[in-house]
Every structure is written in structure tokens, then in C-alpha cells.
MARGULO-228822 format. One record per residue (C-alpha): residue number from 1; x, y, z. Coordinates in Angstrom, 3 decimals. Example, Ala and Ser with C-alpha at 12.3 -4.5 7.8 and 13.67 -1.06 7.14 Angstrom:
BEGIN
<rec nr="1" u="12.300" v="-4.500" w="7.800"/>
<rec nr="2" u="13.670" v="-1.060" w="7.140"/>
//
This chain:
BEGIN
<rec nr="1" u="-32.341" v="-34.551" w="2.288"/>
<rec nr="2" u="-30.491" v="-34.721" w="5.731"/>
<rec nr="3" u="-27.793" v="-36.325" w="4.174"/>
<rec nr="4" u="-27.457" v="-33.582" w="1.186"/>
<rec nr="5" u="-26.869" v="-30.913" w="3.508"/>
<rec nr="6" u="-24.687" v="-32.342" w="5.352"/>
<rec nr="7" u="-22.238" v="-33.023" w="2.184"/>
<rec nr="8" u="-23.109" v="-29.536" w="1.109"/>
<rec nr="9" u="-22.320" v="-28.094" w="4.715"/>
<rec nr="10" u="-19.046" v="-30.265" w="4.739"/>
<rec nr="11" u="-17.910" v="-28.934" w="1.039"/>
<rec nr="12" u="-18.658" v="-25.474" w="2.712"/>
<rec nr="13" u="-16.090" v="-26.148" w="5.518"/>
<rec nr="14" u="-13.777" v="-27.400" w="2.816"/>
<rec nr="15" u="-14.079" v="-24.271" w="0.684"/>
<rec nr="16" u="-13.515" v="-22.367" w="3.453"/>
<rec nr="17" u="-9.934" v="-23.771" w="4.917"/>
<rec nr="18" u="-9.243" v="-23.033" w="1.468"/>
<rec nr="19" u="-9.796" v="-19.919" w="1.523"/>
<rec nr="20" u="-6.232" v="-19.296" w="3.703"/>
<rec nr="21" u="-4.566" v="-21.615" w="2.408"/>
<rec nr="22" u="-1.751" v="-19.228" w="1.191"/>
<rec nr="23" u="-1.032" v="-18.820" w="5.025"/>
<rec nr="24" u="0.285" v="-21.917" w="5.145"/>
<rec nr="25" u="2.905" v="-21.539" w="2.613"/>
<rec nr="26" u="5.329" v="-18.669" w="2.476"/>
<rec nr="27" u="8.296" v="-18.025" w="1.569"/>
<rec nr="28" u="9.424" v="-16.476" w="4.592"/>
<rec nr="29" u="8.264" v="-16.663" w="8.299"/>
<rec nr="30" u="9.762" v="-14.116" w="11.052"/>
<rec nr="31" u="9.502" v="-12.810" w="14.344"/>
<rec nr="32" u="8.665" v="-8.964" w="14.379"/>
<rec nr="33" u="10.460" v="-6.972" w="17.710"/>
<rec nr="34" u="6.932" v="-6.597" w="19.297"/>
<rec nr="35" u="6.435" v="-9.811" w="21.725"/>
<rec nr="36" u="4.351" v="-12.411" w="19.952"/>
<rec nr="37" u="3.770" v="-10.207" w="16.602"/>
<rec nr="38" u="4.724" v="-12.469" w="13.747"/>
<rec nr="39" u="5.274" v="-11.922" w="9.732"/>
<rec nr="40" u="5.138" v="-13.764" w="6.628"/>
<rec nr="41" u="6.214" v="-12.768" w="3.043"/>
<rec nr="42" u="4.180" v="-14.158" w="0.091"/>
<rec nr="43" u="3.988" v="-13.767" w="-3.792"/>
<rec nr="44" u="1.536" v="-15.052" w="-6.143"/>
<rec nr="45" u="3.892" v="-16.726" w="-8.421"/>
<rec nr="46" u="4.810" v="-18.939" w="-5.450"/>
<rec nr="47" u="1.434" v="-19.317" w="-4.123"/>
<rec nr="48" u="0.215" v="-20.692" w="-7.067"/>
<rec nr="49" u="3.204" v="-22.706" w="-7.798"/>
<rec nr="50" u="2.560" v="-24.057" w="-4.687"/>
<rec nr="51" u="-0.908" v="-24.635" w="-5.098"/>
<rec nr="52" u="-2.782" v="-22.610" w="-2.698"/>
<rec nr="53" u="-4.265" v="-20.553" w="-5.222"/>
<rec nr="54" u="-5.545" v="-21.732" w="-8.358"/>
<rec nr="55" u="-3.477" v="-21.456" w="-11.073"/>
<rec nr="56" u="-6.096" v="-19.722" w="-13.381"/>
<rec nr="57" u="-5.931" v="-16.547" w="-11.409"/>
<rec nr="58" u="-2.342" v="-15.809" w="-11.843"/>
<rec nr="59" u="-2.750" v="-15.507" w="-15.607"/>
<rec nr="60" u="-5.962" v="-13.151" w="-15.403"/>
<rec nr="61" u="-4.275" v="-10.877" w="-12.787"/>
<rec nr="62" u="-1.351" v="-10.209" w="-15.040"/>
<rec nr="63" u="-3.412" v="-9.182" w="-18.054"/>
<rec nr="64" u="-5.573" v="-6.965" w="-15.683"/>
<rec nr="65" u="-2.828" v="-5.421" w="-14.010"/>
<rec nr="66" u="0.370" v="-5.986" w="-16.607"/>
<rec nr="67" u="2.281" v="-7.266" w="-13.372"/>
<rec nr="68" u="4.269" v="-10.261" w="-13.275"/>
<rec nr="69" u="3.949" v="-11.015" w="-9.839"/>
<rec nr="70" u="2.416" v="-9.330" w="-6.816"/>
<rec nr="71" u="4.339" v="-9.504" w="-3.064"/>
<rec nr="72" u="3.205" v="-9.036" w="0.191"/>
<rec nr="73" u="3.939" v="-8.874" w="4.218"/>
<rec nr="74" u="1.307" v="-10.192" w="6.240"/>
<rec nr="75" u="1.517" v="-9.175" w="9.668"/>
<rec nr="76" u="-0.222" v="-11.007" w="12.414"/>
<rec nr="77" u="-0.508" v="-11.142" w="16.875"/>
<rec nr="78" u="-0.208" v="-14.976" w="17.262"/>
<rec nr="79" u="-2.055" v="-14.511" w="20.878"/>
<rec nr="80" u="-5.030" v="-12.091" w="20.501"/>
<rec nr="81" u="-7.007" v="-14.149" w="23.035"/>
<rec nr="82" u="-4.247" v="-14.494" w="24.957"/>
<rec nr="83" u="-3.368" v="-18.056" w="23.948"/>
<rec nr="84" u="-1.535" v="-19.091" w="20.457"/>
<rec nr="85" u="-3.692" v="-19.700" w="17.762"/>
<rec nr="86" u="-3.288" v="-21.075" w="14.238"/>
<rec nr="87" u="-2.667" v="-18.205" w="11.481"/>
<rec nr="88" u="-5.983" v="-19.241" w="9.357"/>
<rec nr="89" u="-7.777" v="-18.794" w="12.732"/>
<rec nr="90" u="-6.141" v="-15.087" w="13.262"/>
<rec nr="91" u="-7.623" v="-14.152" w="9.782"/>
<rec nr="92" u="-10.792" v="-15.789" w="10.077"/>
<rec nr="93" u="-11.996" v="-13.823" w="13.448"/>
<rec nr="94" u="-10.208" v="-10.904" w="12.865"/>
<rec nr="95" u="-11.954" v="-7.466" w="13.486"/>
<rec nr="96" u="-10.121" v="-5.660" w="10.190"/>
<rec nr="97" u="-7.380" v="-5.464" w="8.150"/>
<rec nr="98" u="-5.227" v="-2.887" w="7.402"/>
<rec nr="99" u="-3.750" v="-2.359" w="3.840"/>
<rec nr="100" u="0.212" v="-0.674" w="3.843"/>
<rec nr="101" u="0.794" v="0.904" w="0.571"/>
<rec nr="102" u="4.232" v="2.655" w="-0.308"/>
<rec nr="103" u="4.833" v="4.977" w="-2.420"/>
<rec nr="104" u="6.838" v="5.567" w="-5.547"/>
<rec nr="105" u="10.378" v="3.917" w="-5.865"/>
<rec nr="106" u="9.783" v="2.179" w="-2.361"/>
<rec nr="107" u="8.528" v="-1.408" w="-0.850"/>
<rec nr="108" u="6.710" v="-3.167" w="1.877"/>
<rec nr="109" u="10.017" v="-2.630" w="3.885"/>
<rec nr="110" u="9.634" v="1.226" w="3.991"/>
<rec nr="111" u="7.013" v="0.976" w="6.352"/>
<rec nr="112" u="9.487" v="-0.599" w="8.855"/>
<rec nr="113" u="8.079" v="-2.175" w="12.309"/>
<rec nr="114" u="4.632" v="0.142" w="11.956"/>
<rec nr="115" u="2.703" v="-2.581" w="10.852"/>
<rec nr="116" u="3.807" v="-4.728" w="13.724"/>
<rec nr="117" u="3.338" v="-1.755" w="16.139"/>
<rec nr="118" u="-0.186" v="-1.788" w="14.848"/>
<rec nr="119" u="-0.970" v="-5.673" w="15.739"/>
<rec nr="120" u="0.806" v="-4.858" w="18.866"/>
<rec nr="121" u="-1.332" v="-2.169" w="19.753"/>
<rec nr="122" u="-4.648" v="-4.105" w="18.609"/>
<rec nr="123" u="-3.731" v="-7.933" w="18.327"/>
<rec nr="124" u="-7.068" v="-8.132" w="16.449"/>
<rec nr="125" u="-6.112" v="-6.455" w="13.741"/>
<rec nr="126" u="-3.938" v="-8.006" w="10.422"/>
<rec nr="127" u="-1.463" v="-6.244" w="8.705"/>
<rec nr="128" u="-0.821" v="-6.446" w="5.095"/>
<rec nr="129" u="1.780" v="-4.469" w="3.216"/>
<rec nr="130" u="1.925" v="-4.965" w="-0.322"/>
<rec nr="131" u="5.133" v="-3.976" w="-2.974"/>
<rec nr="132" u="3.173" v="-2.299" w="-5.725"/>
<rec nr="133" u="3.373" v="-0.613" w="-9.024"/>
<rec nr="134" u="6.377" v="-2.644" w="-10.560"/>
<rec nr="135" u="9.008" v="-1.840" w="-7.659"/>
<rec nr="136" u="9.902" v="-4.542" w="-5.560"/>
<rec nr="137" u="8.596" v="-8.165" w="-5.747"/>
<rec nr="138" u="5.865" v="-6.821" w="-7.996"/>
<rec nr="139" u="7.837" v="-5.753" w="-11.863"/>
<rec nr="140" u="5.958" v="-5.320" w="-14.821"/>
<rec nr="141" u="5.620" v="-7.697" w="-17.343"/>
<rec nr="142" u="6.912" v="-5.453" w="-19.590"/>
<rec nr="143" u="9.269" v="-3.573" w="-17.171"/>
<rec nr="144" u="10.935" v="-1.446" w="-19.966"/>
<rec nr="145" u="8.038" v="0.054" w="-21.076"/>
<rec nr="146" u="4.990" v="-0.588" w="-19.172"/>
<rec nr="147" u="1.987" v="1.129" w="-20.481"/>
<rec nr="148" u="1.183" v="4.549" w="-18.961"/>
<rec nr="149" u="-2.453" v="3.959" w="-17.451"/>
<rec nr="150" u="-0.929" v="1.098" w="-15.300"/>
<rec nr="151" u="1.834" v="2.824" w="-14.086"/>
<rec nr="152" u="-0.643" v="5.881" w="-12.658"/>
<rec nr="153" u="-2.121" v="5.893" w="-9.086"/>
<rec nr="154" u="-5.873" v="5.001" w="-10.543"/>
<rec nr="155" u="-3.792" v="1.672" w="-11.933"/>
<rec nr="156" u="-1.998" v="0.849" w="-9.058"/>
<rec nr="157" u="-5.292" v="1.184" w="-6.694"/>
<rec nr="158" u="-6.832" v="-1.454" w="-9.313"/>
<rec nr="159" u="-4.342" v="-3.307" w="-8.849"/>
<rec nr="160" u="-4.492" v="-3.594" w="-5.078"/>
<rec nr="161" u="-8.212" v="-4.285" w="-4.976"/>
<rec nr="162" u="-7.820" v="-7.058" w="-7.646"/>
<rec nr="163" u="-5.300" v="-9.029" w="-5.637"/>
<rec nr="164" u="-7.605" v="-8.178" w="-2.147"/>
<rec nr="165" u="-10.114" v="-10.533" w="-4.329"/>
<rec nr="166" u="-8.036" v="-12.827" w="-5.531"/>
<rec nr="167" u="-6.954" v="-13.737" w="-1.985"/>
<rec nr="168" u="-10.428" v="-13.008" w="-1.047"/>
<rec nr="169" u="-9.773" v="-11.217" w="1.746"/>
<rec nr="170" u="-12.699" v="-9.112" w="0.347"/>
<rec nr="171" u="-15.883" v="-10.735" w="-0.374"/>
<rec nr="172" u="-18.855" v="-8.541" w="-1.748"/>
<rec nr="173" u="-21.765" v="-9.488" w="0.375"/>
<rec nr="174" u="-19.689" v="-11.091" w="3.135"/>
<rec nr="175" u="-17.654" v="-8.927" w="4.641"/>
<rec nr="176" u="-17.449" v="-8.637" w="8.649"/>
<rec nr="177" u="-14.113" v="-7.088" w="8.904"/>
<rec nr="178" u="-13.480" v="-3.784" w="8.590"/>
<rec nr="179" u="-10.581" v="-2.183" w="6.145"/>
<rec nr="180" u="-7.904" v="0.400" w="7.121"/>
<rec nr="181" u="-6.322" v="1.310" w="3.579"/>
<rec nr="182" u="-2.802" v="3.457" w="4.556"/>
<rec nr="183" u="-1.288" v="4.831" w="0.991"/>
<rec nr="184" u="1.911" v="6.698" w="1.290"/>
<rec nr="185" u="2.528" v="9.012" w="-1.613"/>
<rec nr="186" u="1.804" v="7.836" w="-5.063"/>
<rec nr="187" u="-0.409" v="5.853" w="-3.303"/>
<rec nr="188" u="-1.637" v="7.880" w="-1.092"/>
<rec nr="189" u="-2.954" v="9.615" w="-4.578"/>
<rec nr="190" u="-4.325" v="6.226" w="-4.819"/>
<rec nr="191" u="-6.755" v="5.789" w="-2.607"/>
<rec nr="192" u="-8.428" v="9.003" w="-4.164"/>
<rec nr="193" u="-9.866" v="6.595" w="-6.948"/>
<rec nr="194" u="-10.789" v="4.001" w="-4.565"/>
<rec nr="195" u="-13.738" v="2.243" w="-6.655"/>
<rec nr="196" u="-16.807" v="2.466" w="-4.394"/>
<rec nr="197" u="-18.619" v="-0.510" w="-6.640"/>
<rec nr="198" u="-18.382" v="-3.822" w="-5.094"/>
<rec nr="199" u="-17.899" v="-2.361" w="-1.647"/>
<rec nr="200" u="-20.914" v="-0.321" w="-0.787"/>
<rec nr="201" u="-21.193" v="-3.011" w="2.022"/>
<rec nr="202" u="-17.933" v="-2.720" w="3.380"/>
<rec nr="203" u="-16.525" v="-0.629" w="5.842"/>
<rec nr="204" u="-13.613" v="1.058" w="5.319"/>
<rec nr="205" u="-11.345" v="3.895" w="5.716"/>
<rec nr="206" u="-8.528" v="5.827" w="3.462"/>
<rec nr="207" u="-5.388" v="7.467" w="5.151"/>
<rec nr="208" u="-3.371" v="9.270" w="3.150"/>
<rec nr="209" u="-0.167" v="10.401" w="4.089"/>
<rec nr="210" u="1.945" v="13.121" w="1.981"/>
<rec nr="211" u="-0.270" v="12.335" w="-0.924"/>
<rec nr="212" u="1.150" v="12.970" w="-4.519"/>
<rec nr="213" u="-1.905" v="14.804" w="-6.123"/>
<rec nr="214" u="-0.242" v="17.607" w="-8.329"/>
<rec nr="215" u="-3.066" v="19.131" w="-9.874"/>
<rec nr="216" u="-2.445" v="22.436" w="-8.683"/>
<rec nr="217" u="1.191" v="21.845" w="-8.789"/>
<rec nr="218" u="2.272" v="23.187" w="-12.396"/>
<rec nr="219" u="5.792" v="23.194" w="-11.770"/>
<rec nr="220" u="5.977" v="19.742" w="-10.336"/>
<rec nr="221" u="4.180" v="18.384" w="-12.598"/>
<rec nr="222" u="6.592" v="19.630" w="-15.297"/>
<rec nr="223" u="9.351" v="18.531" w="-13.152"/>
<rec nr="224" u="8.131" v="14.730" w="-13.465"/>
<rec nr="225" u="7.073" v="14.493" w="-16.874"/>
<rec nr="226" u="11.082" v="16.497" w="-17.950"/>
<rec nr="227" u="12.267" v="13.520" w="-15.553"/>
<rec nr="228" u="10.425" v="10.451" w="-16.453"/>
<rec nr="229" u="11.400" v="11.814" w="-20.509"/>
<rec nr="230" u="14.918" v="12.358" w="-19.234"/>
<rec nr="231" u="15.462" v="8.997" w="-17.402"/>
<rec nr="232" u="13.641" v="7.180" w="-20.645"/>
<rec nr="233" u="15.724" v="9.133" w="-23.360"/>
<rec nr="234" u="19.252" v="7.767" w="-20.809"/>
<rec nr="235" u="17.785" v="3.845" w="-21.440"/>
<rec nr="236" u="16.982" v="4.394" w="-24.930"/>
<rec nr="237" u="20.297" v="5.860" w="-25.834"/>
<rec nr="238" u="22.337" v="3.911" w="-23.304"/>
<rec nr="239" u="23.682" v="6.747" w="-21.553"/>
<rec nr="240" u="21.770" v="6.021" w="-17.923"/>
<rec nr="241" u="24.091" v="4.098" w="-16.550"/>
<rec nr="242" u="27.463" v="6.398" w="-16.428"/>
<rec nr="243" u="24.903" v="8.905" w="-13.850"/>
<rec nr="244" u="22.683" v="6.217" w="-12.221"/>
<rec nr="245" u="24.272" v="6.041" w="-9.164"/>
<rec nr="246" u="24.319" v="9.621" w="-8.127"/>
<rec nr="247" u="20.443" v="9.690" w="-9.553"/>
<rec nr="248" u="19.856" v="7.200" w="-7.084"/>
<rec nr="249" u="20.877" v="8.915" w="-4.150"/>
<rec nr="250" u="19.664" v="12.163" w="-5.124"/>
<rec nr="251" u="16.367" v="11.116" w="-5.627"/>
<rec nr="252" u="16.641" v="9.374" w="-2.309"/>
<rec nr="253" u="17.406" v="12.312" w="-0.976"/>
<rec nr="254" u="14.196" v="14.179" w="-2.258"/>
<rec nr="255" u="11.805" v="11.399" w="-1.120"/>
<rec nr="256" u="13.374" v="10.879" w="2.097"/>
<rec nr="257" u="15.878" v="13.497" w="3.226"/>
<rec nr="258" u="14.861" v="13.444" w="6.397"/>
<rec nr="259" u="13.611" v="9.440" w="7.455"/>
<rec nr="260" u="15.488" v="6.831" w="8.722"/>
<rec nr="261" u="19.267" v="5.376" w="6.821"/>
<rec nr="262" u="16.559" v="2.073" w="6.597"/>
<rec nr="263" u="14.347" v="3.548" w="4.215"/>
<rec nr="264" u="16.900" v="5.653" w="2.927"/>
<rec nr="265" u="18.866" v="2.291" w="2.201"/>
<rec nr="266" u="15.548" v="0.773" w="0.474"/>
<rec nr="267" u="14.753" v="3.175" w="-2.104"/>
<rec nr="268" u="18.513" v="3.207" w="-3.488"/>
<rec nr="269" u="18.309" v="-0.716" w="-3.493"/>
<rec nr="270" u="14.912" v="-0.278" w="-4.752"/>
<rec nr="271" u="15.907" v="2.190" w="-7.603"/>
<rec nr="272" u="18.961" v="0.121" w="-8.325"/>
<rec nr="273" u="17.025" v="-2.778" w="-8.827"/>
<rec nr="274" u="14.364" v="-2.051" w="-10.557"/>
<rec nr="275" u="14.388" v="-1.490" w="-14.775"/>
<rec nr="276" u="14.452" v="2.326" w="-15.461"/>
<rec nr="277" u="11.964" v="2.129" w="-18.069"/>
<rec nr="278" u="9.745" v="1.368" w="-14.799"/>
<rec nr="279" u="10.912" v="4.426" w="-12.964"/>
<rec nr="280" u="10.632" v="6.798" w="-16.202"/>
<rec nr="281" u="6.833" v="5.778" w="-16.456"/>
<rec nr="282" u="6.135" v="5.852" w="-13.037"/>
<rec nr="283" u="7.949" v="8.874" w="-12.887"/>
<rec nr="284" u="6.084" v="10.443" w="-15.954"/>
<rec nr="285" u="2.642" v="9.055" w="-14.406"/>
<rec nr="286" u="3.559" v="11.256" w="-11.234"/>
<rec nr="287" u="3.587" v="14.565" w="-13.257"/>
<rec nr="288" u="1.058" v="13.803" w="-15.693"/>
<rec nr="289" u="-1.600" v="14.049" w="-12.830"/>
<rec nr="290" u="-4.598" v="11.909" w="-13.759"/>
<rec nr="291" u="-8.079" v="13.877" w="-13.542"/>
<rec nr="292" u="-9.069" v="14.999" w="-10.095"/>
<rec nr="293" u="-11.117" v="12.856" w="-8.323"/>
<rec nr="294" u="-14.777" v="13.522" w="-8.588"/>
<rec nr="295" u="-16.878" v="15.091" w="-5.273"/>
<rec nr="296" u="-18.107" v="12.953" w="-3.090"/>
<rec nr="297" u="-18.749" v="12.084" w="0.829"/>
<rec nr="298" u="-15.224" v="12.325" w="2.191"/>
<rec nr="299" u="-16.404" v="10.787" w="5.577"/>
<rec nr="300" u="-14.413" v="8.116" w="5.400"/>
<rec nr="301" u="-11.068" v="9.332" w="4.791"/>
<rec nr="302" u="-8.020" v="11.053" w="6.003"/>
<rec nr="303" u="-4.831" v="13.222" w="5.251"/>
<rec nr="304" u="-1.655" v="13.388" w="6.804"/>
<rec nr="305" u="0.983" v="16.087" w="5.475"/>
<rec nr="306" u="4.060" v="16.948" w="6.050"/>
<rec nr="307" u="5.029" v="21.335" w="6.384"/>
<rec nr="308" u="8.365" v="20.615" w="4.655"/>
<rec nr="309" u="7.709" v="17.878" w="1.870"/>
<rec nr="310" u="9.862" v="18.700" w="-1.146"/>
<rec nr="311" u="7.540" v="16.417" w="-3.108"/>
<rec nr="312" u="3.935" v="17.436" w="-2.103"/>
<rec nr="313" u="3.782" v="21.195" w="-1.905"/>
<rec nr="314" u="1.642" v="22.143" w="1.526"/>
<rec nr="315" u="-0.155" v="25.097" w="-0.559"/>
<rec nr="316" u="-1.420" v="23.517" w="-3.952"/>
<rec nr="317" u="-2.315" v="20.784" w="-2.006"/>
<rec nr="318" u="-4.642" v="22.275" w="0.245"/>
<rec nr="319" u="-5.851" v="24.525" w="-2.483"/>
<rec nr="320" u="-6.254" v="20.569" w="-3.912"/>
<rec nr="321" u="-8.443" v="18.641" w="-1.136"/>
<rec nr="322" u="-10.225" v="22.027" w="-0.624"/>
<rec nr="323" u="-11.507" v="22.436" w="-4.157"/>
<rec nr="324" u="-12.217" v="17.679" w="-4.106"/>
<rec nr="325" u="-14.643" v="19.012" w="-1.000"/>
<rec nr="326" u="-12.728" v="18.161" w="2.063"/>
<rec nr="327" u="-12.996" v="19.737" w="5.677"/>
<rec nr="328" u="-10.706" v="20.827" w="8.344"/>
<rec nr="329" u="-11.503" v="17.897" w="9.353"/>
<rec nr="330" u="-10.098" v="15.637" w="7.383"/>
<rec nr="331" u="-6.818" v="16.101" w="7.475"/>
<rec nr="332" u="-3.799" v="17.574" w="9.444"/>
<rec nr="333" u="-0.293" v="18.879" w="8.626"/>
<rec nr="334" u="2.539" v="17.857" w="11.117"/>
<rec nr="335" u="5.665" v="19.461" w="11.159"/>
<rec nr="336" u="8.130" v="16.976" w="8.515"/>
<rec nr="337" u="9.026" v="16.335" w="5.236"/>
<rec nr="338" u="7.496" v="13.418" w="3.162"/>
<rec nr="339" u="8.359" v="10.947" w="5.603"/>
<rec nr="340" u="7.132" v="12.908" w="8.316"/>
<rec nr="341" u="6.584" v="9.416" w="10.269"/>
<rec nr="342" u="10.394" v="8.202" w="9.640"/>
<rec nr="343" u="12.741" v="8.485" w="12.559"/>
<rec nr="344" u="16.146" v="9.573" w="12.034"/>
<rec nr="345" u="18.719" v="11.573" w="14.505"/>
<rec nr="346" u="18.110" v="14.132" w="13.017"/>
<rec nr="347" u="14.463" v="14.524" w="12.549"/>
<rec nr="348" u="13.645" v="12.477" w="15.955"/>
<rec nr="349" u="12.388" v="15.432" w="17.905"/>
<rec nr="350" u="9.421" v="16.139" w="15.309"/>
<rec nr="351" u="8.979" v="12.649" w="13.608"/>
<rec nr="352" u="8.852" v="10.834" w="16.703"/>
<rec nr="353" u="5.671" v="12.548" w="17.689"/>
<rec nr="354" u="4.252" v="12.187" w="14.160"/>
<rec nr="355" u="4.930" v="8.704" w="13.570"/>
<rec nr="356" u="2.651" v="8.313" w="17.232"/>
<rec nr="357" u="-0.466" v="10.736" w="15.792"/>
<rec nr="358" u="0.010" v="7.878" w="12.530"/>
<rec nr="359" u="-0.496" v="5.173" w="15.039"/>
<rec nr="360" u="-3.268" v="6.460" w="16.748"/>
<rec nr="361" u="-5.138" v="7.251" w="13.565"/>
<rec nr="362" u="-5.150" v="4.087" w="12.386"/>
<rec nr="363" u="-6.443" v="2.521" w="15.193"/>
<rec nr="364" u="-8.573" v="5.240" w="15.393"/>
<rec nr="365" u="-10.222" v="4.837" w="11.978"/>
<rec nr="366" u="-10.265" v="1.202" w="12.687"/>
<rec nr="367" u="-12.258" v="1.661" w="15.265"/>
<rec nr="368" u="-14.682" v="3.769" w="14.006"/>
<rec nr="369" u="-15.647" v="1.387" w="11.107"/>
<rec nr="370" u="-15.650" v="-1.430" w="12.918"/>
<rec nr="371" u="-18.526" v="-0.254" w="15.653"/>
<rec nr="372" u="-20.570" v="0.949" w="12.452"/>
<rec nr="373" u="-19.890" v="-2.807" w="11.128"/>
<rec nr="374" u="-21.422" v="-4.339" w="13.567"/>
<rec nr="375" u="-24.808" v="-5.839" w="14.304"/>
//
């Protein structure tokens, strides 16, 4: 009997290093401008190629999800005790991890060095920032015309919890660490239809920043849908490309008028790169406005907006949260546009401070989950 549970304790162990495994393989490795704070960039394709996660799982993701491939930044302190430590041991007794998710026509890289700032400012906290819904290192299988319900905020939000499984960074009925899900956006729309089933054990928190929720919004709602037709009636009849360039940069300059020449730089690249039959669903998904998300307890969650956001109207989208059953306080409006927590030149006075109040309510929501998880 002894000697049973001993194998059975040892193939524990084993299934456990397994468990990070994909830490030990990425494609990239760097060193983040915050002393000791360390990234990695990972896909599943290459993960699986490489055999750190098992090549059934791949297949099953992509039929749930219609993506190809899913990418991601981890973000890590490589000293949180004050002495280096192996990545798998950095995940393993870490107090939380917090989820980065961009928004519409963007990637990881929008978020720029905030996720490092964050591991700076808690080194026992983990960092992940996905690309999602087709832009980025996650396309569409079928980029051209991916079907509508995946393209939506309620699909993308599937589509993030599915690969949190996969990697098994959640575990139903195991869970210690806490979750800080950040959605900018389209995804901050997202994290609205955060499923609650599977999780009713895990702590977590939802901040949503400039959310895209245009309910209440009738004429940017039409505005979407007349663009996501427009953009889809260019690829059809071959037209797109003669205009693409300037359609680039002013979209850019809607989303982002006002953050940094980075980000800036990343959504043209972004929207360049990516097949417009993407952005014309995506787009269309933006103004079709899925159902409004049900009543519930709001405790957990948090909204940032911006005074000035060209995208998310301040008005209908109080009218919005207000009418879902929020309170005063749960959310705040800073003085910005849609990037309110970009820096540029020109918006450095108010942004700076903004992109600070982000910082601290991260931690702070962190923080707050984390003392109710434990013992």
C-alpha cells in the first residue's frame, strides 16, 4: 500500500511540472524596462508543436473558438522573494494573475510596459496579455468570413476562458490565485458576459476600461453595422484596396487620437495585417450590440471611462451600466478619450494621471480578492 502511494504521489509531481511546461518553451524571451521584470511570447500552434501541450487540445480549441491559433505575453518578476527563481516556480506560488485584453483592431502590444509596471509594483503577481478575436497572432480560421457569433464580445470572452483552461491556469475546484481580468474596449464589453459557471470558487475581478456596450447608442450602432457592410462590400468587389491605407489611419485616429505614436503605430500594422473580412465582422459585431447583460451582483467589477471617447459615448453609456444595475461605485470617468491611459505629448498632462488611477486599481482589485481567497 506504502509503495502505491508513493508511485501515485510521484505521478502527481509529474503531472504537475507538466502543468508549466509551456514556460519553458517560447518563442521569445525579453527583458521588460522595470529591473528584474521579464516577458515571454507564446502561441499554441508552437506549444503544441513543441510538445508542451498535448496535441489533442489544439484541434478542439479551434472548433470551439474558429481560431487558428491563440498568442500571448506572459509577464513575470524573476525575484519576488528577493532571490531568482525558476519561471514554473513564479506561477506556481503566485498570489493572482492578471488577464490584459485589447480591444478591437489592436494586440498584446497596445498595452505597452503596463503589464510590467504591474509585476513591478507587486512581483507576486503574473501578467498575461493575450491577442484576441482574430487580430494579431490569433486569425480566424476562416479569416474572410468568420462567423458572426465568434467575432462578438460574448465569443471572444469564450474564447479567453477556454484557452485559461487549456493552459490550466484555471482549475475548477483548485484555484488559490486570484484573477484580475483588464478588457479594453470590445473587450471590455467582454467581460460583461463573463460565464459565472465553473468559477463560483474563484476569485476574481472585471475592469473595464472605455467599454464598447452600444445599447443605448443608436447612432453608433448604425455607424458599425454601415461600416463593417461597407468594408465587406470593398473585399467582395475588390475595390478595398485603392482606400485602405487612408482607412487605416483614420480609423486609427478614432480609436486612438489621443495615445501614444506606439499604439498608434500598432493598430495601422494591426489593420494592415489582418484580412478585412476579419475587420468587417468584427466591425459589424461592434454595432450589432449583443443583448444586454442580465442583472446581477456587480461587486466584483469595475469601469473606467474616458469624458472624450469618440467611440464609447459618456451619456448612453451611463444611461447603460445604470439600467445593468451598477453604482456610483463602480465606476469612474477620467478626463481622456478611449485611451485615456495612453501617454502622448499631447495628452500627457491628463493621461499621465489616468494611466496611475489604472495602476492602482488593479492592484487594488487584486488585493481585495486575494484577502477574501484566503484561508
Amino acid at each position: 500500500m506504502a509503495a502505491g502511494m508513493s508511485s501515485g504521489n510521484r505521478m502527481a509531481r509529474r503531472q504537475r511540472r507538466r502543468r508549466w511546461d509551456w514556460l519553458n518553451n517560447p518563442l521569445t524571451t525579453r527583458e521588460e524596462s522595470p529591473p528584474w521584470v521579464r516577458s515571454q511570447f507564446h502561441s499554441l500552434s508552437h506549444a503544441t508543436v513543441t510538445g508542451t501541450i498535448s496535441s489533442r487540445l489544439l484541434p478542439q480549441f479551434q472548433r470551439l473558438t474558429g481560431l487558428a491559433d491563440f498568442a500571448w505575453r506572459v509577464y513575470y518578476h524573476r525575484r519576488p522573494a528577493g532571490r531568482v527563481q525558476p519561471v514554473t516556480h513564479l506561477f506556481t506560488r503566485a498570489q493572482g494573475y492578471v488577464i490584459f485584453m485589447h480591444g478591437w483592431g489592436g494586440s498584446h502590444a497596445v498595452w505597452e510596459d503596463i503589464p510590467a509596471i504591474v509585476c513591478q509594483a507587486n512581483p507576486h503577481l503574473v501578467c498575461l496579455a493575450p491577442d484576441v478575436n482574430g487580430f494579431g497572432g490569433s486569425p480566424f480560421i476562416e479569416a474572410k468570413s468568420p462567423l458572426l457569433e465568434l467575432c462578438g464580445p460574448r465569443g471572444n470572452m469564450q474564447a479567453v476562458e477556454l484557452w485559461l483552461d487549456l493552459l490550466k491556469l484555471h482549475r475548477t475546484g483548485h484555484q488559490r490565485q486570484a484573477f484580475t481580468f483588464v478588457g479594453h474596449s470590445m473587450s471590455g464589453a467582454s467581460l460583461f458576459h463573463k460565464t459565472q459557471r465553473g468559477w463560483s470558487e474563484t476569485r476574481y475581478s472585471l475592469l473595464a476600461l472605455a467599454p464598447a456596450m452600444l445599447h443605448k447608442d443608436t447612432i453608433k450602432k448604425a455607424l458599425y453595422k454601415t461600416l463593417g457592410v461597407g468594408i465587406g462590400a470593398g473585399v467582395q468587389y475588390g475595390f478595398l484596396d485603392t482606400f485602405k491605407g487612408r482607412l487605416a489611419v483614420s480609423v486609427t485616429e478614432l480609436l486612438a487620437s489621443n495615445a501614444s505614436q506606439a499604439v498608434k503605430d500598432e493598430h495601422v500594422r494591426i489593420f494592415q495585417q489582418t484580412d478585412k473580412g476579419t475587420v468587417a465582422q468584427v466591425f459589424y459585431a461592434l454595432g450589432l450590440a449583443e443583448e444586454i447583460p442580465p442583472p446581477r451582483d456587480w461587486g466584483n467589477v469595475f469601469v473606467m471611462l474616458g469624458h472624450k471617447d469618440r467611440l464609447v459615448a459618456l451619456g448612453p453609456t451611463l444611461d447603460l451600466l445604470e439600467n445593468m444595475g451598477l453604482h456610483s461605485w463602480n465606476l469612474d470617468v477620467m478626463l481622456g478619450d478611449h485611451y485615456f491611459f495612453s501617454v502622448s505629448q499631447q495628452s500627457r498632462r491628463l493621461h499621465s494621471f489616468n494611466r496611475d488611477e489604472l495602476l492602482r486599481h488593479i492592484l487594488r482589485l487584486h488585493d481585495e480578492q486575494h484577502r477574501c481567497s484566503r484561508p
